[in-house]
BAKOLVO-195803 format. One record per residue: residue number from 1; residue in three letters; x, y negated, z of N, C-alpha, C, O in turn. Coordinates in steps of 0.05 Angstrom, whole numbers. Layout:
BEGIN
    k    r    n_c1    n_c2    n_c3   ca_c1   ca_c2   ca_c3    c_c1    c_c2    c_c3    o_c1    o_c2    o_c3
  NUM  Ala       X       Y       Z       X       Y       Z       X       Y       Z       X       Y       Z
...
END
This chain:
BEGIN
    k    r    n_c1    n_c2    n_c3   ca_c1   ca_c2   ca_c3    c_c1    c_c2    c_c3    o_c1    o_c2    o_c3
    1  Unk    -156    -747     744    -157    -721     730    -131    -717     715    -116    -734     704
    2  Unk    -128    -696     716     -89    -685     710    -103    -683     672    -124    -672     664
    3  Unk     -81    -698     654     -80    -699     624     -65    -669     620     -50    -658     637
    4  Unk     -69    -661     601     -63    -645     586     -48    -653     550     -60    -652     529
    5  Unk     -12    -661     554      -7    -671     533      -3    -656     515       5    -633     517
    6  Unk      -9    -670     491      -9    -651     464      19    -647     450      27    -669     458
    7  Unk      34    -640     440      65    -625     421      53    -632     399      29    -635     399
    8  Unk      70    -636     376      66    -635     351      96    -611     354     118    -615     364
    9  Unk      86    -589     343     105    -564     342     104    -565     312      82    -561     302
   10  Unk     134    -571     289     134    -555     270     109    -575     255     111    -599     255
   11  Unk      82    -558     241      71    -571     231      40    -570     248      20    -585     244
   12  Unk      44    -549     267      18    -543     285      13    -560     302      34    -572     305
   13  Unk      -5    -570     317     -11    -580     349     -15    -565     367     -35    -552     365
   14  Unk       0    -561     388       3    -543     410     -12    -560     430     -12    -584     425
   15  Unk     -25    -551     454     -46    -558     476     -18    -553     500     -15    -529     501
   16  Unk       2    -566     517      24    -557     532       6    -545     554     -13    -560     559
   17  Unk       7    -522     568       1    -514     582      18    -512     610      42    -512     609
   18  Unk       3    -511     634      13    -516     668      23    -498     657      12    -483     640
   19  Unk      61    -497     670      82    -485     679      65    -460     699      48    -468     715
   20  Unk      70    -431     696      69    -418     711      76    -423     739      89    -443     743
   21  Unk      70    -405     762      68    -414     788     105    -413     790     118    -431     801
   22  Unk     113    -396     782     144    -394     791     153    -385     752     143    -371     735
   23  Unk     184    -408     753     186    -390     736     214    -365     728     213    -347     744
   24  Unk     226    -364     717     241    -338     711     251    -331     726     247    -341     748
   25  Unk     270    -308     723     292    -303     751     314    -315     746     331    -315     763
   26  Unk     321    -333     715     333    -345     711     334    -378     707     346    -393     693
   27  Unk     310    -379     730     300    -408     725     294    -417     707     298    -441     706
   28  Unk     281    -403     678     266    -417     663     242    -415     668     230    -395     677
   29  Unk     231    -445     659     206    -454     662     198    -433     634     211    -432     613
   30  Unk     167    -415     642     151    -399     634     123    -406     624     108    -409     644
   31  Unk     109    -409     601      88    -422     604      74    -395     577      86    -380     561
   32  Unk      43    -399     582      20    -382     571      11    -393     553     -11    -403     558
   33  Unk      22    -398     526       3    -414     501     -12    -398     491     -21    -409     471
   34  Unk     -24    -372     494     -45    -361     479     -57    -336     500     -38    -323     509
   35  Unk     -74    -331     505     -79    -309     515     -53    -275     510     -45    -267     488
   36  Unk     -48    -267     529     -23    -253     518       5    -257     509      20    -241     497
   37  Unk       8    -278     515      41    -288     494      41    -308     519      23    -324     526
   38  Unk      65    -302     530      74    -320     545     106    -322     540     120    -302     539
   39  Unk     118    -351     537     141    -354     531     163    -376     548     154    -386     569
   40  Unk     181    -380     543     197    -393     554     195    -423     546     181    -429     527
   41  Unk     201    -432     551     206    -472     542     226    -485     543     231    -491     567
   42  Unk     245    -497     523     268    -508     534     262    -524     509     247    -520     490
   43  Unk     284    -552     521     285    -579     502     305    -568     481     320    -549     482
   44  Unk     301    -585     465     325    -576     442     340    -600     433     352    -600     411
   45  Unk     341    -617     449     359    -648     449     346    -661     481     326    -656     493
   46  Unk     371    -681     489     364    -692     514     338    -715     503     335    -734     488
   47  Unk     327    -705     515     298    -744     523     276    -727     501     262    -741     486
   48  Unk     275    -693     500     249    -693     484     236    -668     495     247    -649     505
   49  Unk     217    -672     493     196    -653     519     209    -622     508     225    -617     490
   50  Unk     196    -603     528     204    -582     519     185    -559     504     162    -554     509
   51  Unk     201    -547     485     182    -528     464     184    -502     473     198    -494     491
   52  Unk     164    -487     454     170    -458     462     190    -443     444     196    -449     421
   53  Unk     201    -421     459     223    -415     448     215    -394     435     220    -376     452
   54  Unk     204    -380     411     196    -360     396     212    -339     396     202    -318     404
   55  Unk     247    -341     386     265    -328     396     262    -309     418     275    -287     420
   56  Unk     244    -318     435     248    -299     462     224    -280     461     221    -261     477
   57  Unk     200    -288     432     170    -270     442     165    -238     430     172    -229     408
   58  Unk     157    -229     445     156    -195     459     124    -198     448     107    -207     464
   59  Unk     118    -191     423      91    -192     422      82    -167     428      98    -152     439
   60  Unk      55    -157     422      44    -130     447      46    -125     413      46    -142     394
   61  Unk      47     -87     413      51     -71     394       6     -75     378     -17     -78     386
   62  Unk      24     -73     348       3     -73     333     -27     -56     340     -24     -33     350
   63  Unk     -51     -63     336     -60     -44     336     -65     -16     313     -66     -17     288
   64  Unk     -67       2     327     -64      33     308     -91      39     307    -105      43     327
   65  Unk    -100      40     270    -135      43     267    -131      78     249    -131      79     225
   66  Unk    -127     101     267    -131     126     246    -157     142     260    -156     150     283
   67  Unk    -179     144     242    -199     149     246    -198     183     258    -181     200     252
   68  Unk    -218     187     273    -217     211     290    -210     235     271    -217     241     248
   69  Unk    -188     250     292    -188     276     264    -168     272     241    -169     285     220
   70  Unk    -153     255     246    -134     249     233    -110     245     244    -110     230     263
   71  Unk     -83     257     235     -50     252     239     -40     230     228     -40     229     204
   72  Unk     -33     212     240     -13     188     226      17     212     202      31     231     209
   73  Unk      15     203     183      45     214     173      62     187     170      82     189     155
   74  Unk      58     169     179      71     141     179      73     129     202      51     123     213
   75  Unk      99     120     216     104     118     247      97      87     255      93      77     278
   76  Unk      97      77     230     100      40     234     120      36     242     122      13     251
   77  Unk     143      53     244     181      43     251     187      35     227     193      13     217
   78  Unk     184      70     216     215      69     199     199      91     177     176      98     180
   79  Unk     214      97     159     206     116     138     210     153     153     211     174     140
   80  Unk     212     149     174     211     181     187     185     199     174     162     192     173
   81  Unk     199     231     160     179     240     150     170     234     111     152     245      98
   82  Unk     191     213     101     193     206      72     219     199      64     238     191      78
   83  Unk     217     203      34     240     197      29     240     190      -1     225     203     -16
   84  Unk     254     171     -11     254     159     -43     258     179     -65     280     189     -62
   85  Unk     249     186     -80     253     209     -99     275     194    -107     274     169    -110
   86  Unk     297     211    -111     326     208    -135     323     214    -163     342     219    -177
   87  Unk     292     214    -174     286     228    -200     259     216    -216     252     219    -239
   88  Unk     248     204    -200     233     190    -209     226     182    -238     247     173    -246
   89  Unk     211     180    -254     217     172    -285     197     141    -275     189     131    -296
   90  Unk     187     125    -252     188     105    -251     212      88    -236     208      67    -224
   91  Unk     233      97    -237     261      83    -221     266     105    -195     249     120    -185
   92  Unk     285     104    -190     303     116    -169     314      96    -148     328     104    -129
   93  Unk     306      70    -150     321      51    -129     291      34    -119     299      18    -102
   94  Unk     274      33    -121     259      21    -105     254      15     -80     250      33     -64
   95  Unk     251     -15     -70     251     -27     -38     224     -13     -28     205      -8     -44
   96  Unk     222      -7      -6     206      12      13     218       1      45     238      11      54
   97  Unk     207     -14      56     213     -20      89     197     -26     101     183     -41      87
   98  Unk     187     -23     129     183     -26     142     183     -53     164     200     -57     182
   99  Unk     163     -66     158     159     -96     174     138    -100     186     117    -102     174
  100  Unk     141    -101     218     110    -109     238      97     -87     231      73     -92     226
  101  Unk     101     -65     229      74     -39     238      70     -38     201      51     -24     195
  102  Unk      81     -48     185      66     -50     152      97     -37     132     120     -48     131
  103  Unk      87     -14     118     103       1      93     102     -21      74      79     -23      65
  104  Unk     120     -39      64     118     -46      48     137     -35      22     158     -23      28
  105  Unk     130     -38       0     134     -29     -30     145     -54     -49     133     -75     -47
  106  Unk     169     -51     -68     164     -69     -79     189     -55    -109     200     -34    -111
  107  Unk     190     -73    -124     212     -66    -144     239     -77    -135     242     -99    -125
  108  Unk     257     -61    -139     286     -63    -128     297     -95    -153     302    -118    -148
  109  Unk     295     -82    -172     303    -107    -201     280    -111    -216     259    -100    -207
  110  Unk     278    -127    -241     254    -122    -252     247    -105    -274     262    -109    -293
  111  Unk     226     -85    -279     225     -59    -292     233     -34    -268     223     -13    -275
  112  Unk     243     -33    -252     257     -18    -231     232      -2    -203     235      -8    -180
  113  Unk     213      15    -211     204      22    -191     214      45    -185     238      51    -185
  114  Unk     192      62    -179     196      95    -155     178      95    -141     162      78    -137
  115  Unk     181     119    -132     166     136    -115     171     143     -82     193     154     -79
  116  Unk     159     139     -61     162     153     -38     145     176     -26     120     177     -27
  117  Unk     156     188     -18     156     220     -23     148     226       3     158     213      21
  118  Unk     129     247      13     131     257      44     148     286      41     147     299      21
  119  Unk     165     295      63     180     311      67     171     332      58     181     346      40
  120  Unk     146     337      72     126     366      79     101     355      56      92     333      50
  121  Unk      95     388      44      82     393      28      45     397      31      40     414      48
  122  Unk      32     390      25       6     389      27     -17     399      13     -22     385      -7
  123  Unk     -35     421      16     -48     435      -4     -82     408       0     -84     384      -6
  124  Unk     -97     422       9    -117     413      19    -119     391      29    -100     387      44
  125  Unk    -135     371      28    -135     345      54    -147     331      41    -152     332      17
  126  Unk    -154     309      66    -165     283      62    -141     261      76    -127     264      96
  127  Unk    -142     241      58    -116     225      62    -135     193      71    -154     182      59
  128  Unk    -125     186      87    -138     153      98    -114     132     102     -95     136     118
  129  Unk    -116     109      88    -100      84      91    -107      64      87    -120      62      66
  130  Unk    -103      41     101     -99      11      90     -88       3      71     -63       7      73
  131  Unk     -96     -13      42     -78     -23      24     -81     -43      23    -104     -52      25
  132  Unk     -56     -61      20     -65     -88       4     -37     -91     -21     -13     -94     -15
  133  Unk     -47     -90     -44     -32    -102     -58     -32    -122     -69     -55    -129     -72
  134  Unk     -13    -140     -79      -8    -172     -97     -23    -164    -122     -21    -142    -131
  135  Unk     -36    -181    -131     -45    -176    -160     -20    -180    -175      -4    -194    -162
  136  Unk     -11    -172    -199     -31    -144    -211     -13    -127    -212      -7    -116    -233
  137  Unk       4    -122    -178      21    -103    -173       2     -74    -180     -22     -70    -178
  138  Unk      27     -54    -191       0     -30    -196      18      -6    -180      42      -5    -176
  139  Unk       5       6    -175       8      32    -151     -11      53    -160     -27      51    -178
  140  Unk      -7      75    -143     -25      99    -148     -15     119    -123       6     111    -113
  141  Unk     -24     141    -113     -34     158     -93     -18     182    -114     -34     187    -132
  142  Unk       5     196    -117       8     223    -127       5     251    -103      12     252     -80
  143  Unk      -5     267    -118      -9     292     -99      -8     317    -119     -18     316    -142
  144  Unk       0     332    -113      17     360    -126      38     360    -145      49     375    -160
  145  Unk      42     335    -137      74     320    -159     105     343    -155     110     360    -138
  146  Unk     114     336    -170     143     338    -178     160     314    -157     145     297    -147
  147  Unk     188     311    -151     204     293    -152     201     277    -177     200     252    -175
  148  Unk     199     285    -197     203     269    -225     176     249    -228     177     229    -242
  149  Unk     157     256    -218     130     243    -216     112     255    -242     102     243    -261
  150  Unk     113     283    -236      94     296    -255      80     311    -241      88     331    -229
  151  Unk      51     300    -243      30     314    -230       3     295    -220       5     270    -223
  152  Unk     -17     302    -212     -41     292    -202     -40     259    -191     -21     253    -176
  153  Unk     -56     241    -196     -52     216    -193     -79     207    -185     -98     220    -196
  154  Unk     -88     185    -165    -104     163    -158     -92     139    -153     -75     130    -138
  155  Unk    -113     127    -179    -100     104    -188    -106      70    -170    -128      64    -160
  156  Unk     -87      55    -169     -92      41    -151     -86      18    -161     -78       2    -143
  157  Unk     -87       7    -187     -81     -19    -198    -100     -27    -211    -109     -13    -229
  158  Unk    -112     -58    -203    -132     -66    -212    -134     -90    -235    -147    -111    -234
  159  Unk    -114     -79    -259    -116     -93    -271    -129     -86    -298    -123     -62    -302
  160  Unk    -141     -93    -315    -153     -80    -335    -139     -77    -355    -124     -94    -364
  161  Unk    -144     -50    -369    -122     -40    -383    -137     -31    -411    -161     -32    -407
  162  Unk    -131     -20    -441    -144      -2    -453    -141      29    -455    -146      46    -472
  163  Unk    -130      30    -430    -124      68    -437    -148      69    -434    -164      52    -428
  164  Unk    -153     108    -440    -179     108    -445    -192     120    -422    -212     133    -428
  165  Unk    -185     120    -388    -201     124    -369    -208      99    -357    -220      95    -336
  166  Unk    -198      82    -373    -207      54    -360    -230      39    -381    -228      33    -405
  167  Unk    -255      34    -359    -276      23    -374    -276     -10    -372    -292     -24    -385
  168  Unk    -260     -19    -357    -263     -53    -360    -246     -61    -334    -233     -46    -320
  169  Unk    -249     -90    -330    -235     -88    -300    -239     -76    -288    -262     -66    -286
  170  Unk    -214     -69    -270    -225     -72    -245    -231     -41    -239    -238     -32    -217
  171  Unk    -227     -28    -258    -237       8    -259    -219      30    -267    -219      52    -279
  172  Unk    -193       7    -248    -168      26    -254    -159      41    -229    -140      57    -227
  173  Unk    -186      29    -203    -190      32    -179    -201      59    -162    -224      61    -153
  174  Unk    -181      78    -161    -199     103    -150    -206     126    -175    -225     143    -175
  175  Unk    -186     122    -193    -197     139    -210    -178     160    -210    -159     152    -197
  176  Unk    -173     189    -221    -176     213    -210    -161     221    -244    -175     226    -263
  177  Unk    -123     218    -247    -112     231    -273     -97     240    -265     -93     242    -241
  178  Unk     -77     253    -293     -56     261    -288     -27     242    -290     -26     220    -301
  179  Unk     -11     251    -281       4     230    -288      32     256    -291      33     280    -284
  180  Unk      60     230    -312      76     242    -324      82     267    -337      99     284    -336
  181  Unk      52     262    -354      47     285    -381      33     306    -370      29     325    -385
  182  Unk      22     307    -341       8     326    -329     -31     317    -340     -41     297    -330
  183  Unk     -46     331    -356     -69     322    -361     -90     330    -344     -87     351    -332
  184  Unk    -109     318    -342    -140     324    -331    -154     323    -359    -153     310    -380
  185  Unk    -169     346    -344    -196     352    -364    -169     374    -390    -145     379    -389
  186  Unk    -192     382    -412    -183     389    -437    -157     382    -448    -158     358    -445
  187  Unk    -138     386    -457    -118     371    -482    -128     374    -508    -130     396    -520
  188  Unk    -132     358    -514    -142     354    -545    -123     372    -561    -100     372    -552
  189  Unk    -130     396    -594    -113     404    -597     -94     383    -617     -69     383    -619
  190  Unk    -102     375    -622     -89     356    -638     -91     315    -621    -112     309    -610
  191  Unk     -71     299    -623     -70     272    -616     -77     251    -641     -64     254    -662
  192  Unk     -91     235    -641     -87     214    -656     -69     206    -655     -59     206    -632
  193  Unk     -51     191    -679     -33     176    -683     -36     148    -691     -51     142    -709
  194  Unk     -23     132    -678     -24     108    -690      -4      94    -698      17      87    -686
  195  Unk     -18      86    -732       7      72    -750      19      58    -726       8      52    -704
  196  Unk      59      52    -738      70      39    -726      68      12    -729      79      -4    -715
  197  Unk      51       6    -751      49     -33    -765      17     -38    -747       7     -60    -745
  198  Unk       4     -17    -736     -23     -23    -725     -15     -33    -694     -19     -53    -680
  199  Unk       4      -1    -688      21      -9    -666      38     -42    -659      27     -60    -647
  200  Unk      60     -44    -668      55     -69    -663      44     -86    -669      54    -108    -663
  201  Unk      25     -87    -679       1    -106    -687     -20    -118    -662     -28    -141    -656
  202  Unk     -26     -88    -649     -43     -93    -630     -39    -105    -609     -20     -97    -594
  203  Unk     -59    -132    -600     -44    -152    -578     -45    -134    -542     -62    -119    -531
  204  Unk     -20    -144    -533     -15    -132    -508     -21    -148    -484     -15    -172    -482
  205  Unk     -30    -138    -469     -48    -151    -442     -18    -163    -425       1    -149    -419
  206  Unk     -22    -192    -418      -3    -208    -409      -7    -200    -376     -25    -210    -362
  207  Unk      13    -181    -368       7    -171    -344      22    -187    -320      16    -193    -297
  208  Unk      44    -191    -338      62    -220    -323      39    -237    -309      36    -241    -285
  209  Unk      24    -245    -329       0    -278    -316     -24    -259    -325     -30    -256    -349
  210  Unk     -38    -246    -305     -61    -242    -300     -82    -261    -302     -82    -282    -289
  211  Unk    -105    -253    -326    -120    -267    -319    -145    -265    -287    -144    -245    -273
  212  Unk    -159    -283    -281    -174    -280    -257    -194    -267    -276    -200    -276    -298
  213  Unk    -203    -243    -265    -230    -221    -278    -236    -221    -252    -226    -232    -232
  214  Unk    -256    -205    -254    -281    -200    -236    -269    -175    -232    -258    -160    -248
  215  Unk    -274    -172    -204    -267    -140    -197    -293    -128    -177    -311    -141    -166
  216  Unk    -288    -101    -176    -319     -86    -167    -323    -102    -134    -310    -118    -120
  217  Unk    -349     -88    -130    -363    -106    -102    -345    -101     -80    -340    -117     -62
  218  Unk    -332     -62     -86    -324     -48     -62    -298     -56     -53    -288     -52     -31
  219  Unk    -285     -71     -77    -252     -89     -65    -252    -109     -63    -266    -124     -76
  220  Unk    -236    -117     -47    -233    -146     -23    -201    -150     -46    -180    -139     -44
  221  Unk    -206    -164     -61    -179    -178     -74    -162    -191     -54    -171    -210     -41
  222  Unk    -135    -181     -51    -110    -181     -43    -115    -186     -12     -99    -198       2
  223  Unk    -132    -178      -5    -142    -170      17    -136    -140      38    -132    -123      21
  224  Unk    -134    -131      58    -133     -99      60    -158     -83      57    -181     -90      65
  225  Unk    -152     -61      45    -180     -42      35    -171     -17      51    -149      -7      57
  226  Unk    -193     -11      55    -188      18      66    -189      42      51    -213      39      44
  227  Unk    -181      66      38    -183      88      23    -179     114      33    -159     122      45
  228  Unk    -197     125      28    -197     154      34    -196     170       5    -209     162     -14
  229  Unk    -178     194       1    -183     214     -19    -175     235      -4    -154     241       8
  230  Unk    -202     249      -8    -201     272      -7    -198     300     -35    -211     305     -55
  231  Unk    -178     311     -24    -171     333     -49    -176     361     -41    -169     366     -19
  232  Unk    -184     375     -50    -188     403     -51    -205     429     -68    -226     427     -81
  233  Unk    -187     453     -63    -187     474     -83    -167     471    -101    -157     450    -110
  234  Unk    -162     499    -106    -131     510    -123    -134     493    -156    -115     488    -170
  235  Unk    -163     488    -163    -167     473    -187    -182     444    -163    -199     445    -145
  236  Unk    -168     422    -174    -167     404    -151    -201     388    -153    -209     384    -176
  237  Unk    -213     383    -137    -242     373    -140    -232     344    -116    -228     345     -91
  238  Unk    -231     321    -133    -219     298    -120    -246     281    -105    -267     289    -114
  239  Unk    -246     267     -90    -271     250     -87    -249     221     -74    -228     226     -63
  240  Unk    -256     201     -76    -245     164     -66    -277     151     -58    -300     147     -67
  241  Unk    -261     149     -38    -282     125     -28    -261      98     -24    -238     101     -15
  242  Unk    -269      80     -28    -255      52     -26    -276      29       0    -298      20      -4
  243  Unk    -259      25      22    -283       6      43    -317      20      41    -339      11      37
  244  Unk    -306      43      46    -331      59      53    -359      70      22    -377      88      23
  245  Unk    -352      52       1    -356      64     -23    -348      84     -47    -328      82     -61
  246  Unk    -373     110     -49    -353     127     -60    -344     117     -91    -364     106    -101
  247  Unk    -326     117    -105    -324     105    -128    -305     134    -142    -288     125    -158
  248  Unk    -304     155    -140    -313     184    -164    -302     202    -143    -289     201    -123
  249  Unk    -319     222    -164    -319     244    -153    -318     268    -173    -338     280    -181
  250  Unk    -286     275    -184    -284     293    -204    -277     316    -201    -269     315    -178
  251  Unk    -274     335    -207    -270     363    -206    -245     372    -234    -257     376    -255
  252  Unk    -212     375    -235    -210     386    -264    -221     402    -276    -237     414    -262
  253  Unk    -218     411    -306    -223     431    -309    -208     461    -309    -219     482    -317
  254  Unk    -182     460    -301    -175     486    -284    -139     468    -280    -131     446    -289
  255  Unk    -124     489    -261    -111     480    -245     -87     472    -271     -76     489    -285
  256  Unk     -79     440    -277     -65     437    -297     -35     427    -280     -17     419    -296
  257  Unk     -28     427    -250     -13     417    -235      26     430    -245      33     453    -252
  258  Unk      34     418    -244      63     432    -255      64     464    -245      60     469    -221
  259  Unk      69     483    -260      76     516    -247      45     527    -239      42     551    -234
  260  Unk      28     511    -239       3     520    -227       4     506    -196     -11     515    -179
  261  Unk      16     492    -193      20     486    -164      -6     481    -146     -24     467    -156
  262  Unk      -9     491    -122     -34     484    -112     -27     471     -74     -40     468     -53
  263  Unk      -2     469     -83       8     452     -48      35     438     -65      47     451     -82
  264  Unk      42     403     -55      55     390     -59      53     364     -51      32     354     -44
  265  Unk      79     350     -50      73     324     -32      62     311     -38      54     317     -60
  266  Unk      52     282     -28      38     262     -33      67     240     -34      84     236     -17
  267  Unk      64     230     -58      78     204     -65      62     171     -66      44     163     -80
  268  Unk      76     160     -50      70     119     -61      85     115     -74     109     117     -69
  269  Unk      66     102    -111      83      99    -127      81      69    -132      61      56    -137
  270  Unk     110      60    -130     112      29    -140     126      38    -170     145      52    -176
  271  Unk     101      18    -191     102      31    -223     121      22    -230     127       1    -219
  272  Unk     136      30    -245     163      12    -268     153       1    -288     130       6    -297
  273  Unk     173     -20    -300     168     -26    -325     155     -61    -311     141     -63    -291
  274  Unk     160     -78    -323     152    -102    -323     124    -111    -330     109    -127    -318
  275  Unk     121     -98    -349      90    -105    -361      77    -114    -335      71    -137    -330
  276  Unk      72     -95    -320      51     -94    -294      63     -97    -270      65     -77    -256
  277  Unk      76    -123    -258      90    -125    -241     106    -151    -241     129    -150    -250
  278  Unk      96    -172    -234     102    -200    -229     128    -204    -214     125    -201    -190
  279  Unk     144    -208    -219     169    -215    -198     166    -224    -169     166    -248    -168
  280  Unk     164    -216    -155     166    -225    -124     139    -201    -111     137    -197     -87
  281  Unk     122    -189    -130     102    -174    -121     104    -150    -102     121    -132    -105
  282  Unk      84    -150     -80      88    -129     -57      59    -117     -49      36    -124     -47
  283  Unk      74     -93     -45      47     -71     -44      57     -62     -12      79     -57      -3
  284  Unk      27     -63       2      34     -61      28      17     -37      35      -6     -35      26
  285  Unk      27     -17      54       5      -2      64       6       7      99      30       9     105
  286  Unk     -10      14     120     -10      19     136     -33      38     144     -50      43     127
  287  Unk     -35      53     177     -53      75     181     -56      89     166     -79      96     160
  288  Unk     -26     102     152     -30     122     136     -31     152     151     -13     164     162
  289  Unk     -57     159     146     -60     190     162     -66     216     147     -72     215     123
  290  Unk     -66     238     161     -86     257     140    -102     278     155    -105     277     179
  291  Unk    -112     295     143    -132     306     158    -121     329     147    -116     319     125
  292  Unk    -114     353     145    -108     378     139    -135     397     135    -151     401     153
  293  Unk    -140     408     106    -170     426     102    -169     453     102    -145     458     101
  294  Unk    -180     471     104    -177     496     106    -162     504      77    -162     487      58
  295  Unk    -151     529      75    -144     536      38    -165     538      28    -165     529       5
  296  Unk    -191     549      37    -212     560       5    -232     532      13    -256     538      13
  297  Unk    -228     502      21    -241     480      21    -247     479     -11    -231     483     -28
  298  Unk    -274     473     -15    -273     461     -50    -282     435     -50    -282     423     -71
END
């Protein structure tokens, strides 16, 4: 009976597989280590069997998951169709590239984020993507924004915070504000103030070293999640679902968007500022699509 010898490859064990029937047109020997991936083999010193050559593998294109009824606005190349806001009030230089079919996000220096921007403007819709971010990288979903990042926000960092739309961990996930001085709901006519000796007094959440908390049932920690938000009407009525759970469904109370705005782009925001953002941390997203709604959708 013909043996089948084993490779120690690297730190893996490879199974050497029969040489194809013929191999290259350049006489290299061709061999099938996995269903689909077939590669070349050459020694890499005289007197030692031969390995595969990775260098040479052509893997088959990713698969593409955008649910029926939906436009990809993300090619899995390149940033075609976006572009880095130059105005940002979370950084102006933030890393944004493209690796294996996946948008990745990250901070350029540390404190250093931004925004990526879609070209074309968007009133109505439902928006669908894959996320996975590093804990306790924090991100958010902008829509009827400014370049400067003022305007409507879904929030996407799951770290627990005390502002006051956050009720505990983990519930910083899918929630439905304004962002860069743009408010939801009422403005109070008057703000509380707080002494400056209470102010620095009060202890600040070590966002550098996260602690391990408990996060809701519907997220897969640093895992990919799936999200849908849907937005619509000139006063915006938001709904998130997260891996198929709805987690809110708010309505403002009248259109508080910069100018009244009721069409504007959708931004991925990688946040600035260190607090919330570990050095080396990356926010990844893919199957980003949208669905286009009628104008009088509510």
């Amino acid at each position: 009976m013909r043996r089948i010898a084993t490779l120690l490859v690297g730190h893996a064990t490879l199974a050497a597989m029969p040489a194809l029937a013929a191999p290259d047109k350049d006489g290299v020997e061709m061999r099938e280590i996995s269903p689909g991936l077939t590669l070349p083999f050459r020694a890499l010193a005289p007197g030692l069997p031969p390995v595969p050559d990775y260098g040479k593998a052509k893997a088959p294109p990713l698969p593409v998951a955008i649910p029926e009824g939906f436009t990809p606005i993300f090619n899995g190349r390149d940033l075609a169709g976006w572009h880095v806001s130059k105005t940002s009030r979370h950084g102006t230089a933030p890393v944004f590239e493209v690796r294996q079919g996946i948008l990745m996000g990250m901070q350029s220096a540390p404190g250093q984020g931004g925004q990526l921007v879609t070209d074309r403007k968007y009133r109505n819709f439902e928006l669908s993507f894959d996320f996975k971010p590093d804990w306790s990288a924090d991100s958010g979903v902008f829509f009827r924004t400014t370049e400067e990042g003022a305007g409507y926000q879904v929030t996407l960092d799951y770290v627990s915070s005390d502002r006051a739309y956050t009720a505990g961990p983990g519930l910083n996930l899918g929630s439905f504000i304004g962002e860069g001085g743009v408010q939801v709901g009422e403005v109070p006519a008057t703000s509380p103030k707080l002494d400056p000796a209470q102010a620095a007094a009060k202890p600040q959440p070590d966002y550098a070293h996260p602690p391990i908390e408990p996060v809701p049932d519907f997220w897969k920690r640093e895992q990919w999640n799936h999200v849908r938000i849907r937005v619509a009407g000139d006063v915006p009525h938001v709904t998130v679902w997260i891996n198929g759970t709805q987690v809110s469904d708010t309505t403002d109370t009248a259109n508080h968007a910069v100018g009244g705005m009721v069409a504007g782009p959708i931004a991925l925001q990688v946040h600035g500022g260190w607090q919330r953002w570990r050095p080396g941390d990356v926010l990844r997203w893919r199957n980003i699509a949208i669905r286009e709604l009628p104008k009088d959708a509510k």
